[in-house]
SERO-4910 file (N, C-alpha, C, O; in steps of 0.05 Angstrom, whole numbers):
BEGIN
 pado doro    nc1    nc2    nc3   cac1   cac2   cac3    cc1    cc2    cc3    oc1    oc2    oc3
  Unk    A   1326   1758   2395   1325   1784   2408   1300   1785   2426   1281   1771   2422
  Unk    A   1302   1805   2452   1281   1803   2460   1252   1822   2461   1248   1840   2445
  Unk    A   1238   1815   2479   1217   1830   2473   1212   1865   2466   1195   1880   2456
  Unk    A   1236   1865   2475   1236   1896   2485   1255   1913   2468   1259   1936   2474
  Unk    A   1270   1901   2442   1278   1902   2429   1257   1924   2409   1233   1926   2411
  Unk    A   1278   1942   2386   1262   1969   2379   1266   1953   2354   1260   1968   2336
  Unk    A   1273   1930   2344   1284   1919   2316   1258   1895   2313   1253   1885   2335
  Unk    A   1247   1888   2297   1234   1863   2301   1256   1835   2290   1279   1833   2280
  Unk    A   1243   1822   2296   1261   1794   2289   1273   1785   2262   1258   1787   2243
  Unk    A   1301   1773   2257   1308   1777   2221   1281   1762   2207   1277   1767   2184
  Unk    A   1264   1746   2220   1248   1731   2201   1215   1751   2196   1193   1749   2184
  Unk    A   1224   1763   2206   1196   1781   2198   1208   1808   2186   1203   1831   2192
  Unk    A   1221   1800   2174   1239   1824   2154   1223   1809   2122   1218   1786   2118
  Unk    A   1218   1831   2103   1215   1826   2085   1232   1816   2062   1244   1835   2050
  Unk    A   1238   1790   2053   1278   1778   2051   1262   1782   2018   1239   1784   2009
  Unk    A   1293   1783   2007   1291   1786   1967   1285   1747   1973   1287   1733   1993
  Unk    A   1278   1741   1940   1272   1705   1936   1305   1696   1938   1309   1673   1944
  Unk    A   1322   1710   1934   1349   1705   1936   1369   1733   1936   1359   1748   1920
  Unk    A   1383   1740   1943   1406   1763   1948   1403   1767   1927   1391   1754   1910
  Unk    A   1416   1787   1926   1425   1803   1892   1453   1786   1895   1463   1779   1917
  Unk    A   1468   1781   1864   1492   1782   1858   1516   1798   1870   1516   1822   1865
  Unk    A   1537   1788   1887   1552   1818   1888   1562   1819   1864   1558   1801   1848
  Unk    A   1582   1846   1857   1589   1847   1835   1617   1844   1842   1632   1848   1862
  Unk    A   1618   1831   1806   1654   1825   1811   1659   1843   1818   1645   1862   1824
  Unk    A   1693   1840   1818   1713   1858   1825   1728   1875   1799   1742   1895   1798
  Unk    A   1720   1859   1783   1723   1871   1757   1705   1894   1754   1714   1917   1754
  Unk    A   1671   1889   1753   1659   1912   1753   1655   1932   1774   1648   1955   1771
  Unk    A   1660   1920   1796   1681   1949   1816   1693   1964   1801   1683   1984   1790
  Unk    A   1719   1955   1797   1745   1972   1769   1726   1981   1757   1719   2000   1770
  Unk    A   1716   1980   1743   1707   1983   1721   1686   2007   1728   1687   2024   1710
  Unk    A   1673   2012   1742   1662   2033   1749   1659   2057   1774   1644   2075   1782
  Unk    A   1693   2040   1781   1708   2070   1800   1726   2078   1771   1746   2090   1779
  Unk    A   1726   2076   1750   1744   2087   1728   1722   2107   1716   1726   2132   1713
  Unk    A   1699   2093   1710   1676   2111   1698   1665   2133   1713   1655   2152   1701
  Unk    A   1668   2130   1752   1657   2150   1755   1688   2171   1760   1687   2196   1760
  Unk    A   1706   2158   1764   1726   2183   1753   1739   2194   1744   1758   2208   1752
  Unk    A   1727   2191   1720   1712   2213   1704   1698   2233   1697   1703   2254   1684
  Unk    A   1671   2220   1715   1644   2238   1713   1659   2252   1738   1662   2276   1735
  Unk    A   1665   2246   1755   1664   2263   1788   1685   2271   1791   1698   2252   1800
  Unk    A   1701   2296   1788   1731   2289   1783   1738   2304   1825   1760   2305   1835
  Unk    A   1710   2315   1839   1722   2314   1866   1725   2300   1882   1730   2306   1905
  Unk    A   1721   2269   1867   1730   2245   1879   1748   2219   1866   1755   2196   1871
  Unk    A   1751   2246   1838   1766   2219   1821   1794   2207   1836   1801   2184   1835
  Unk    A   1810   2230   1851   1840   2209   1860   1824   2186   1882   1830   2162   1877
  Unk    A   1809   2189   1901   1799   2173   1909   1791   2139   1896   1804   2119   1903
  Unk    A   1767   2139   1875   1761   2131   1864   1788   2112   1844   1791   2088   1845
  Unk    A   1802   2128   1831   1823   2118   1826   1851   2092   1848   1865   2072   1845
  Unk    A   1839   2114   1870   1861   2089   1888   1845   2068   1901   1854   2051   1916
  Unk    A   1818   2071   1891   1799   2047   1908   1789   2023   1879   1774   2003   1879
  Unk    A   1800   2033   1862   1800   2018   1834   1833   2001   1834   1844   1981   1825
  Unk    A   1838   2017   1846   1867   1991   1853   1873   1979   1875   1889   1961   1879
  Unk    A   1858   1991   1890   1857   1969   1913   1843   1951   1909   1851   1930   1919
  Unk    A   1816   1953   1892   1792   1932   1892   1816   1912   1873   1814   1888   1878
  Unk    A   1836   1918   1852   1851   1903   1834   1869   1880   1853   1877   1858   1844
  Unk    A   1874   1891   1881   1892   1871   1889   1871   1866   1908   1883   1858   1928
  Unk    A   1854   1867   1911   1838   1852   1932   1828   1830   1917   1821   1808   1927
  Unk    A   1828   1837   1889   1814   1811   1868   1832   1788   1865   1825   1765   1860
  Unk    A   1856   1797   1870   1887   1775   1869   1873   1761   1894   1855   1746   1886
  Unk    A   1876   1761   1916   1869   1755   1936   1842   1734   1944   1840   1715   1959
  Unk    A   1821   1750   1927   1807   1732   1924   1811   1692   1909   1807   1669   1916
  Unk    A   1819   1705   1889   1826   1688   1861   1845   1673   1878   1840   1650   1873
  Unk    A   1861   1675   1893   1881   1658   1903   1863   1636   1921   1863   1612   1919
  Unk    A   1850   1650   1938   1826   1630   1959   1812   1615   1940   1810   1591   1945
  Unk    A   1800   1626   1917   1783   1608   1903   1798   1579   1893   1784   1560   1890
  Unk    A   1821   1578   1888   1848   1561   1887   1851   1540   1902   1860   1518   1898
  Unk    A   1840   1554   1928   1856   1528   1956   1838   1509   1958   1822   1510   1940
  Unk    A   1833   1488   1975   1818   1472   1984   1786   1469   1989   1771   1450   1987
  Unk    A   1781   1504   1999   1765   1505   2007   1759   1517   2035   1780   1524   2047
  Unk    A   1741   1520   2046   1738   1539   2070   1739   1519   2098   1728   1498   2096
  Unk    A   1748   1524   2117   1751   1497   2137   1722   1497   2153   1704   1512   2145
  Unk    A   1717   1479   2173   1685   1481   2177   1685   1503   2203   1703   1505   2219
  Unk    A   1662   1517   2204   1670   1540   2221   1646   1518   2254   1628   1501   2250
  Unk    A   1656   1528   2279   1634   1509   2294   1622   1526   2308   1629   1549   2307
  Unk    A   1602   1517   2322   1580   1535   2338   1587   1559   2351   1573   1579   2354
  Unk    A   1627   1551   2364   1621   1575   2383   1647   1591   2365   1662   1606   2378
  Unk    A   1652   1588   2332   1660   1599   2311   1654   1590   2286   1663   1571   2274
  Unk    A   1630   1612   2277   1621   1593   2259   1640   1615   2234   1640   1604   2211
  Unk    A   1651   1637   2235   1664   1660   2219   1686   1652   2231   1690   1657   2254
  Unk    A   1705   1636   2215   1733   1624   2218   1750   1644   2201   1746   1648   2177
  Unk    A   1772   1655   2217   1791   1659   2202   1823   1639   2202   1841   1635   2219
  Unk    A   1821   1632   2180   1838   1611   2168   1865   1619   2171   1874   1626   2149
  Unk    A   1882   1622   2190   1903   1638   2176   1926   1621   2165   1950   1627   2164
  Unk    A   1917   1604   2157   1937   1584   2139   1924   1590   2106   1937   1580   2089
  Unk    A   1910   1599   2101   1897   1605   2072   1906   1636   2079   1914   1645   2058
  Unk    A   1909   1658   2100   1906   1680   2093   1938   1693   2096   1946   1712   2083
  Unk    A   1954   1677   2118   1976   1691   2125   1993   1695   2094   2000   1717   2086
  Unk    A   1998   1666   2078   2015   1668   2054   2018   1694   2042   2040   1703   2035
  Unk    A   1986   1711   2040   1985   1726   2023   1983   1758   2024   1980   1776   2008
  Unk    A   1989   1756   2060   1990   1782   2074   2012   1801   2059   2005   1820   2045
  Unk    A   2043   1792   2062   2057   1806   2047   2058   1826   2025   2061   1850   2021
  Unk    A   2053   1795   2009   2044   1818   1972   2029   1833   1972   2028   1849   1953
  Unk    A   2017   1835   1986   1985   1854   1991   1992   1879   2002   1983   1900   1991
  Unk    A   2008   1880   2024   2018   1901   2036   2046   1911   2024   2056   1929   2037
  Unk    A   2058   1905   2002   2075   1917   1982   2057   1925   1967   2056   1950   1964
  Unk    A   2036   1908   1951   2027   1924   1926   2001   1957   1937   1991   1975   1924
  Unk    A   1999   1950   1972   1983   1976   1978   1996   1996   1982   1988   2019   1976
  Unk    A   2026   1989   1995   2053   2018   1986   2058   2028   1972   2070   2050   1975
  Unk    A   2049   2015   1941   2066   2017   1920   2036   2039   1909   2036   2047   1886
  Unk    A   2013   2045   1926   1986   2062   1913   1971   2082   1929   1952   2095   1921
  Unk    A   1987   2083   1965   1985   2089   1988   2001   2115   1984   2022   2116   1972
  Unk    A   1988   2140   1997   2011   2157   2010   2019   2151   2030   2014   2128   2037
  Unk    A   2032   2163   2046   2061   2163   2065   2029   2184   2085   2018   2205   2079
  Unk    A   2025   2168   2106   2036   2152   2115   2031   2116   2116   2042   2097   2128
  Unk    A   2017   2117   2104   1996   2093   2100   2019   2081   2080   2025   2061   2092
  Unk    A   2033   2081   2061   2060   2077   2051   2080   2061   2071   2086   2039   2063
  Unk    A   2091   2069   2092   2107   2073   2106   2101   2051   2123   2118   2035   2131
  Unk    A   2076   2050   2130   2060   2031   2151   2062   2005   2134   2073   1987   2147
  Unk    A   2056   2001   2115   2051   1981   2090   2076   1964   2099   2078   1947   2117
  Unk    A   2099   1977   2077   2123   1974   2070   2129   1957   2100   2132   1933   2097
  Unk    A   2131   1966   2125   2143   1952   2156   2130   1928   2150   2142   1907   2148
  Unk    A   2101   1933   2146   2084   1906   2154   2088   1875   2137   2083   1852   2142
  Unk    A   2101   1892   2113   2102   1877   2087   2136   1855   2096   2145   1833   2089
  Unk    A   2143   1873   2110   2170   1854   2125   2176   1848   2149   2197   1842   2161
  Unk    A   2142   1853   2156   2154   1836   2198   2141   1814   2193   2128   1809   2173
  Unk    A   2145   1799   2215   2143   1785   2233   2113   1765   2231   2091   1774   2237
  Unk    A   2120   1733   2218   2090   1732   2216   2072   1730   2229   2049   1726   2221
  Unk    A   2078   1732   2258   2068   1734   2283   2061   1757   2291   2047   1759   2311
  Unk    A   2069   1778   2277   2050   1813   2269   2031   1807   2260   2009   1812   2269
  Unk    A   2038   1789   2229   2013   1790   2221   1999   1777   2228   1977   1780   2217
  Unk    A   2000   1764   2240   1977   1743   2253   1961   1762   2279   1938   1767   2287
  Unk    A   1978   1766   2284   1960   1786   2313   1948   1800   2298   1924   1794   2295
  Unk    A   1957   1818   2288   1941   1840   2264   1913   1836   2254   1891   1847   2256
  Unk    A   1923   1814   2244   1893   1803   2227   1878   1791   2250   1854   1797   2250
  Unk    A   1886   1777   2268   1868   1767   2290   1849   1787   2301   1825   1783   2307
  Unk    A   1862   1810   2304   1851   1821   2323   1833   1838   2307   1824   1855   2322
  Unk    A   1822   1841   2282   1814   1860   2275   1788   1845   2256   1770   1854   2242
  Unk    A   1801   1811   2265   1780   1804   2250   1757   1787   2264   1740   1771   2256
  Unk    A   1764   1796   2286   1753   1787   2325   1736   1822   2334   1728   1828   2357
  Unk    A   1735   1836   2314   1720   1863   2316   1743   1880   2337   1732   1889   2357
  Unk    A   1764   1883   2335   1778   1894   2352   1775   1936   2334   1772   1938   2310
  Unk    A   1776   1950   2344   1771   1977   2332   1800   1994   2339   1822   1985   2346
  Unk    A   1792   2017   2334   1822   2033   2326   1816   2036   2357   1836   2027   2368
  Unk    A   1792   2048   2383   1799   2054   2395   1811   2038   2428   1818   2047   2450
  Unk    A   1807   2009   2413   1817   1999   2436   1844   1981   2422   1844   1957   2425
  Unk    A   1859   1991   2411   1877   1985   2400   1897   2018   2392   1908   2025   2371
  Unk    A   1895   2029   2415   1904   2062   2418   1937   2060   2423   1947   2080   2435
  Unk    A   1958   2036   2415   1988   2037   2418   1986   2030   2385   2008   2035   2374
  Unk    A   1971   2023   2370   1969   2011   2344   1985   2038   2324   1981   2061   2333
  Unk    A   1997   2037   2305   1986   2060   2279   1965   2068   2271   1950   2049   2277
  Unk    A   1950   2086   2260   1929   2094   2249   1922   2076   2224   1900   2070   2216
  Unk    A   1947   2070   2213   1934   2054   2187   1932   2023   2188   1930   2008   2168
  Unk    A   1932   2015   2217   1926   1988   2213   1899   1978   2212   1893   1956   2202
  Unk    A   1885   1991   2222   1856   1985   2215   1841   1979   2181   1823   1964   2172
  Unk    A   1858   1996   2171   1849   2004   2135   1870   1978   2121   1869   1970   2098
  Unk    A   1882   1971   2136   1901   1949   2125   1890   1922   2128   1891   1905   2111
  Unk    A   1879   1918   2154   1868   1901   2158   1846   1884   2152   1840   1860   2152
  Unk    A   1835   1911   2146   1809   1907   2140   1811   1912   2101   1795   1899   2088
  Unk    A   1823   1923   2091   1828   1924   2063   1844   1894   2059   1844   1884   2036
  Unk    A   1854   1883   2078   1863   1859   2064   1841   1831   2072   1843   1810   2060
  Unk    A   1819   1835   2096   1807   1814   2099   1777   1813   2086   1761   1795   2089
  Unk    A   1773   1835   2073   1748   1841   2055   1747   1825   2040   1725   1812   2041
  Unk    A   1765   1815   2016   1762   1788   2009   1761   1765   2010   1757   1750   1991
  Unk    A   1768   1758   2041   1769   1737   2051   1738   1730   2063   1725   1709   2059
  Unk    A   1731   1749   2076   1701   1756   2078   1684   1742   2059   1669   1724   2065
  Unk    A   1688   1754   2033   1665   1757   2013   1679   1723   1997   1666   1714   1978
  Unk    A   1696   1712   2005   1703   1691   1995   1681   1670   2019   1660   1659   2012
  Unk    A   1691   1670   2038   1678   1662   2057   1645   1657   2049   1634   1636   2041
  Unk    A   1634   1686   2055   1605   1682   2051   1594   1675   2021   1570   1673   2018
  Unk    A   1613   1672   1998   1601   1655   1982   1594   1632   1987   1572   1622   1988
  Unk    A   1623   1621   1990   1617   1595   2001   1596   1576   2013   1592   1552   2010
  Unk    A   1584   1594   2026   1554   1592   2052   1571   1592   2077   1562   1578   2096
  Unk    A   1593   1607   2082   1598   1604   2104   1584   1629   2123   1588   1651   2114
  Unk    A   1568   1629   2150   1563   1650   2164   1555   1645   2183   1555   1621   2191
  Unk    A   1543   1668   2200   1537   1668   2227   1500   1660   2227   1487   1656   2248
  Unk    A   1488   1660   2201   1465   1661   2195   1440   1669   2216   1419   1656   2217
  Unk    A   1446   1695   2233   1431   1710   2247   1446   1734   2261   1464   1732   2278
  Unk    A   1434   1758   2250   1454   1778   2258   1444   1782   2280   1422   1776   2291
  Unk    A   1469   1797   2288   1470   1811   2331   1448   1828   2333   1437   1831   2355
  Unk    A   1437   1844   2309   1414   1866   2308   1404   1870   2284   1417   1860   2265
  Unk    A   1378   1886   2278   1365   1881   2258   1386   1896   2237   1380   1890   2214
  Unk    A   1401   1908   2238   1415   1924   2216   1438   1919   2216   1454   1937   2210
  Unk    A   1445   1893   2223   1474   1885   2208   1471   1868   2203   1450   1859   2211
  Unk    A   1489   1848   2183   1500   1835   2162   1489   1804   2177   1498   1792   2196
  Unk    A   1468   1796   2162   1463   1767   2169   1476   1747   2166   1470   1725   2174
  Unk    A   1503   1752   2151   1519   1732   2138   1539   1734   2158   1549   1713   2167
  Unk    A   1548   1764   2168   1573   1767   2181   1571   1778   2202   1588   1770   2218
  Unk    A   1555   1793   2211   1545   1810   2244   1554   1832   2223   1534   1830   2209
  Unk    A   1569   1852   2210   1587   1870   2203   1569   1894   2197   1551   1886   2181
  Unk    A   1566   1919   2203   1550   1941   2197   1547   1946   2162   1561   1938   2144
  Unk    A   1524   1962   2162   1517   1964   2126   1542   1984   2126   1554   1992   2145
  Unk    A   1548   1994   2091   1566   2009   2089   1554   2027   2069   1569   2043   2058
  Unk    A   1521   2027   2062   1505   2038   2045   1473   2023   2045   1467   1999   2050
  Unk    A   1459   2039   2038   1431   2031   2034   1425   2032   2001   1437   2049   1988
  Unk    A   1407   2015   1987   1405   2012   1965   1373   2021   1953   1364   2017   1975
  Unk    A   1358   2026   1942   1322   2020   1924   1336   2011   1908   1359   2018   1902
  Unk    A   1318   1989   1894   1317   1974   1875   1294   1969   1870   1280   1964   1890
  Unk    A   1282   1967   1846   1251   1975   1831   1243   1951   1844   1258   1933   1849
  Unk    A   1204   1952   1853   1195   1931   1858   1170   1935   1854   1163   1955   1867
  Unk    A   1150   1925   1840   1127   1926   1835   1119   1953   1828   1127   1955   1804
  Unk    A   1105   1983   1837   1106   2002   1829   1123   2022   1858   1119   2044   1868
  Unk    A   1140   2004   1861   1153   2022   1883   1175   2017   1889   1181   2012   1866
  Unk    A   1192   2014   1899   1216   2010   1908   1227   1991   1938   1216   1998   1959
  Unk    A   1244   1974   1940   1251   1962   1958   1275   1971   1965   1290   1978   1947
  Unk    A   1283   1971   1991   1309   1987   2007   1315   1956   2016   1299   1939   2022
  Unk    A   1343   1955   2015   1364   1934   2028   1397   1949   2034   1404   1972   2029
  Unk    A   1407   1934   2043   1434   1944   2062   1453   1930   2053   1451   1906   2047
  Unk    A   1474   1943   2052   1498   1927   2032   1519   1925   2059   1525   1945   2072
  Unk    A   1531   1895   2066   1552   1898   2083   1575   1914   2082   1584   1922   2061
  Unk    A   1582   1919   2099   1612   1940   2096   1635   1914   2092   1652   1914   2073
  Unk    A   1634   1900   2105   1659   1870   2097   1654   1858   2079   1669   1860   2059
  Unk    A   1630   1839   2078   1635   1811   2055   1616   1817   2040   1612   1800   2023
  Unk    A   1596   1842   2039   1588   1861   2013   1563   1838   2009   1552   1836   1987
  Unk    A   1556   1820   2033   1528   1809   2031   1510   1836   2025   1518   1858   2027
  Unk    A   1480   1828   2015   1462   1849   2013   1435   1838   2018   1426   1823   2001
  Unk    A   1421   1844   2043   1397   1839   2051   1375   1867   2055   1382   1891   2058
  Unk    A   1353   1859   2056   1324   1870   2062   1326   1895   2086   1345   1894   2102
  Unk    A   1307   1914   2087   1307   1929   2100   1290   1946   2101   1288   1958   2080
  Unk    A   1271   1957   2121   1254   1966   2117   1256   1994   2111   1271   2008   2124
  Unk    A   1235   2006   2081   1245   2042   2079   1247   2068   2098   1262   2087   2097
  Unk    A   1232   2063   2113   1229   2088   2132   1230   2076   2164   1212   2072   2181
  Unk    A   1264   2072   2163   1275   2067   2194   1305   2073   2195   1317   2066   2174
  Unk    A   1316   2081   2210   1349   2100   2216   1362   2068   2224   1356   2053   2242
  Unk    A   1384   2066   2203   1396   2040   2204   1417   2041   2238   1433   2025   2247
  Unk    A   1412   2056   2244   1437   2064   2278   1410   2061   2295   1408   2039   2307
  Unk    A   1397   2072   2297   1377   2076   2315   1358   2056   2320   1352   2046   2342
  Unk    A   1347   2051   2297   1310   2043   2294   1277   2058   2285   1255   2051   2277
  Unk    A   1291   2083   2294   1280   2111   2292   1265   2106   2269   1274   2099   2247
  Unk    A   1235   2112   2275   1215   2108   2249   1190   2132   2247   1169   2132   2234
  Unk    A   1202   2151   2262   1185   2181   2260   1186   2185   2234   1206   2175   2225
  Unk    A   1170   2196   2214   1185   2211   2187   1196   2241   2179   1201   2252   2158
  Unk    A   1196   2250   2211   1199   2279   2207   1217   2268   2225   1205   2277   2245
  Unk    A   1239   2254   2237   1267   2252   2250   1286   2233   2223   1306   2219   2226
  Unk    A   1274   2238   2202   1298   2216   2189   1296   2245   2157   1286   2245   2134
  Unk    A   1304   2254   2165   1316   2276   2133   1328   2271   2112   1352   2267   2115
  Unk    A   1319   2268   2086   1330   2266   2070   1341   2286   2052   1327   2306   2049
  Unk    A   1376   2282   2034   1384   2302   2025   1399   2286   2005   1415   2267   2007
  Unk    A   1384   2306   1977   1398   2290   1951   1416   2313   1937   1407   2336   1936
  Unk    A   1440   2308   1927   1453   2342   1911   1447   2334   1887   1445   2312   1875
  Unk    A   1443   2357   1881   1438   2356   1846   1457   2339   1823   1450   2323   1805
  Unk    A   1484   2350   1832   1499   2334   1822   1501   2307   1812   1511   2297   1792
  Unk    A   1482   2294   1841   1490   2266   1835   1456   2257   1849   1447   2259   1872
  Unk    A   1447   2251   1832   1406   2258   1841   1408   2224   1850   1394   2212   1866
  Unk    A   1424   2217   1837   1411   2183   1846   1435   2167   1873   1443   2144   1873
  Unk    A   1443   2188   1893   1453   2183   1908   1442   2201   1931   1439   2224   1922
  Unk    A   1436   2200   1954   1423   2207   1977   1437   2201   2014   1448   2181   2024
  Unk    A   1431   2224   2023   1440   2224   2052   1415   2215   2061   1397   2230   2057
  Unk    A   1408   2186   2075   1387   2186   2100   1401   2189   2124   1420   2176   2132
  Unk    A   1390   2208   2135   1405   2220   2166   1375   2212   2189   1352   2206   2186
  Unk    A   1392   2215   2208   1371   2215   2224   1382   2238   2252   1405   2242   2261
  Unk    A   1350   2249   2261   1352   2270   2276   1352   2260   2309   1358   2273   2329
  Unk    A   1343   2235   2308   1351   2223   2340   1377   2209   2346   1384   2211   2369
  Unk    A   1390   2199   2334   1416   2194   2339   1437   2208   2331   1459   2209   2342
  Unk    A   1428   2224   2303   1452   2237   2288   1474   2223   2270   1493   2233   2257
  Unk    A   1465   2192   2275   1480   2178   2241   1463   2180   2215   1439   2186   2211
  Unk    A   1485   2171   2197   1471   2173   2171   1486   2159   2153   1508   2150   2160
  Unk    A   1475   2154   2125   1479   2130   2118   1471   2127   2090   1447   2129   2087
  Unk    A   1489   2124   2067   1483   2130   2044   1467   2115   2027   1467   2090   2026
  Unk    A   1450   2136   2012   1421   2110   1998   1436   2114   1966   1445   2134   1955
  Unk    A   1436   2084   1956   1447   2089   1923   1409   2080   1906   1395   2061   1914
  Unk    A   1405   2089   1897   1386   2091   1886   1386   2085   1854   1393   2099   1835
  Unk    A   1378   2063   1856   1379   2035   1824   1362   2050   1804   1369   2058   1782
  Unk    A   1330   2052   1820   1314   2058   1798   1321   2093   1783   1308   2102   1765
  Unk    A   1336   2101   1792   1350   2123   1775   1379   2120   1760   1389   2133   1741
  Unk    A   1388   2099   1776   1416   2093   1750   1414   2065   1756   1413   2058   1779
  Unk    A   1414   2047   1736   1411   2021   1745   1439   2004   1733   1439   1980   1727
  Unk    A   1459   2019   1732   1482   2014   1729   1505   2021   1752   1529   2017   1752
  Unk    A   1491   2032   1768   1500   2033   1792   1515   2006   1800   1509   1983   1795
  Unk    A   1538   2016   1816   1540   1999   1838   1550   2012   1863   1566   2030   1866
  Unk    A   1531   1995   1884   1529   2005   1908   1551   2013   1920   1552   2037   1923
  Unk    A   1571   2001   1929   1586   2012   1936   1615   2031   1928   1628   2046   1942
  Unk    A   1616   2027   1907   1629   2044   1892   1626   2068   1878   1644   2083   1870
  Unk    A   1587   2069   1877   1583   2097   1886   1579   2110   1908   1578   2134   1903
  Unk    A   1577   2106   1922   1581   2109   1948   1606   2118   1950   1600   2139   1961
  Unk    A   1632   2121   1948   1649   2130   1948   1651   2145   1935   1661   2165   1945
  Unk    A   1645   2147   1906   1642   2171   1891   1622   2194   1900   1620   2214   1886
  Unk    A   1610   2192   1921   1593   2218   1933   1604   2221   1961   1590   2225   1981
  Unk    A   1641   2219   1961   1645   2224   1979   1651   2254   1992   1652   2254   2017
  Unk    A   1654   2275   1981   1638   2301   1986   1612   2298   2004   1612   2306   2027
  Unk    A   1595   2289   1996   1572   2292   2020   1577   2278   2043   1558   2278   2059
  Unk    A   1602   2263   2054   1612   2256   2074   1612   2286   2094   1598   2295   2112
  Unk    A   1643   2294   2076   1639   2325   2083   1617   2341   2091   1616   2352   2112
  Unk    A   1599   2341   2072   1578   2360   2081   1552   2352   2108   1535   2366   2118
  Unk    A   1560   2322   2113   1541   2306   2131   1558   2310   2150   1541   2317   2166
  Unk    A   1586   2312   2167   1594   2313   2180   1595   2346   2187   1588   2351   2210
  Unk    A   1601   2366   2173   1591   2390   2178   1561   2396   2188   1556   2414   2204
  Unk    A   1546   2383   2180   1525   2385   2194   1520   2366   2219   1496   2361   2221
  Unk    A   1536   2353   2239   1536   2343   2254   1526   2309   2254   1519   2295   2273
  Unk    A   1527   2303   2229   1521   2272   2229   1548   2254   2225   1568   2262   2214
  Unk    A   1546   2233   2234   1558   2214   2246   1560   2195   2224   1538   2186   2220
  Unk    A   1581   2184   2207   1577   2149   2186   1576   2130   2199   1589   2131   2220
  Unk    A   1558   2104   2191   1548   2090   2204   1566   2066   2210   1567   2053   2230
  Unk    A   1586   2062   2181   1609   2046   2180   1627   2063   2152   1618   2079   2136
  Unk    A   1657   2049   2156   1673   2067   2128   1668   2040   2105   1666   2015   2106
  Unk    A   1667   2056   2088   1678   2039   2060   1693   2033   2059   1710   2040   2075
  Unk    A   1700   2011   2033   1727   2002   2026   1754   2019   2023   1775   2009   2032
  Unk    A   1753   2044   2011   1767   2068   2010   1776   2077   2040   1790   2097   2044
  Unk    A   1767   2066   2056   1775   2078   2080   1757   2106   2095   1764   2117   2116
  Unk    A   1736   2114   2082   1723   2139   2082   1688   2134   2090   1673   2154   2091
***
C-alpha cells in the first residue's frame, strides 16, 4: 500500500503467535441451539443457521476426502476448483429448500435441477466478488446461495494454507481479501486484544482497538459504542464518519462464545443500528 494510505502496512499490525482455532462446525450447532434458547428473538434464525452450518459441514467433510486442493498461481492464488465443488452443488441446494422459506425455497429447488453450467456461472461469479448489485437480472437469493454454499470451500481452502497472503486493505481477510463479519477481545495480559473474524473462510486476524473497520477513523469521540443489557458481552462499534458498524463479541465476558454465531444471535441490534442510520460492514452466514 502506499504512502498515503490511512491503514498502515499488514506487517506492522500487531499478529496473535498463531490464529485462534476456528471452531468446528459442530460447535457452531452446538451453540446456535444454546443460544436459542437463551434469545428466543432470534431463536428461528439461529435455528435455521444451525442447519445450515449442518450441511455446510457435509460439504466440508466431503473436500476433506478428495485429493486435495490444486496449486493456486500468482495471477490466482484463491482457486476455485470446480471439479471438487460442482458434484456437490445440488444436494446442497435441495437440503437448503428443504430449511428455506419460499422464496429462497423456490430459488433452491430450480437451482438444485438446472443446468451445470448455471451452476458454474453462479458459483464463478460470486466467487470472483461479483455482488447482488451488478448482477441486477439475478434472483435475490442467489447471492445467500452462493455464498452459503462456498463458505466451506473457503474455510477448506484456507486450512490447507491456501491464500492470497496479503490483504487489498488493512481490514480485510489476509487469507482471502473478504470483509470481517465481526470484531472479537480476547484477554491479553491485563487488557484485551481486538481481532476480525472473516465473513467467508472465518480466518481470524489482529486489529487495532480504537479504529472503524470501514473507514480507518481513529478519533474516539467518532467511533460510539453501544452494549444492550440483554446481551452485555456483545457490542455495536459504529462509527460517526462513515456510518458503518460492526459487531464486537467480547470473550473476556463469555469465554464460550463463539464469534460468529453470536453475532447472529444479537441480531436485533442489526435492527436497532440500521434505525439509527448505520450501515453493516459485511452479512453473516445467516444471510443478515
Amino acid at each position: 500500500m502506499g504512502a498515503d494510505s490511512p491503514f498502515p502496512l499488514l506487517g506492522e499490525q500487531p499478529l496473535f503467535p498463531e490464529p485462534p482455532p476456528r471452531p468446528s462446525f459442530a460447535r457452531r450447532i452446538q451453540r446456535a441451539h444454546e443460544l436459542s434458547e437463551r434469545y428466543p428473538a432470534a431463536a428461528e434464525l439461529l435455528r435455521f443457521y444451525g442447519r445450515l452450518a449442518f450441511a455446510q459441514q457435509h460439504i466440508f467433510d466431503s473436500l476433506g476426502d478428495s485429493l486435495g486442493p490444486g496449486a493456486g498461481t500468482p495471477a490466482d492464488p484463491w482457486p476455485l476448483q470446480l471439479e471438487l465443488v460442482l458434484p456437490l452443488f445440488p444436494d446442497f441446494a435441495r437440503g437448503l429448500a428443504e430449511i428455506s422459506p419460499a422464496p429462497m425455497r423456490d430459488r433452491a429447488l430450480t437451482l438444485a435441477v438446472s443446468r451445470i453450467a448455471q451452476h458454474e456461472k453462479l458459483l464463478t461469479f460470486f466467487w470472483k466478488g461479483g455482488s447482488l448489485q451488478s448482477a441486477e437480472d439475478s434472483p435475490a437469493a442467489d447471492p445467500f446461495i452462493a455464498l452459503a454454499f462456498l463458505q466451506p470451500y473457503a474455510e477448506w481452502l484456507a486450512e490447507s494454507g491456501r491464500g492470497i497472503s496479503a490483504a487489498a486493505g488493512h481490514a480485510t481477510c489476509p487469507v482471502c481479501g473478504s470483509e470481517p463479519v465481526c470484531s472479537v477481545l480476547r484477554d491479553q495480559d491485563h487488557g484485551a486484544r481486538r481481532s476480525l473474524v472473516c465473513s467467508l473462510c472465518m480466518n481470524e486476524w489482529s486489529f487495532l482497538r480504537v479504529r472503524c473497520v470501514a473507514c480507518g477513523e481513529e478519533r474516539f469521540d467518532s467511533l460510539p459504542i453501544f452494549t444492550p443489557q440483554e446481551m452485555p458481552h456483545v457490542r455495536v462499534d459504529a462509527c460517526e464518519t462513515c456510518h458503518h458498524y460492526i459487531k464486537t463479541i467480547d470473550m473476556t465476558k463469555d469465554g464460550l462464545a463463539v464469534p460468529v454465531v453470536d453475532e447472529i444471535a444479537a441480531a436485533p441490534l442489526d435492527l436497532w443500528a440500521a434505525d439509527k442510520g448505520y450501515k453493516k460492514l459485511a452479512l453473516t452466514p445467516a444471510g443478515i
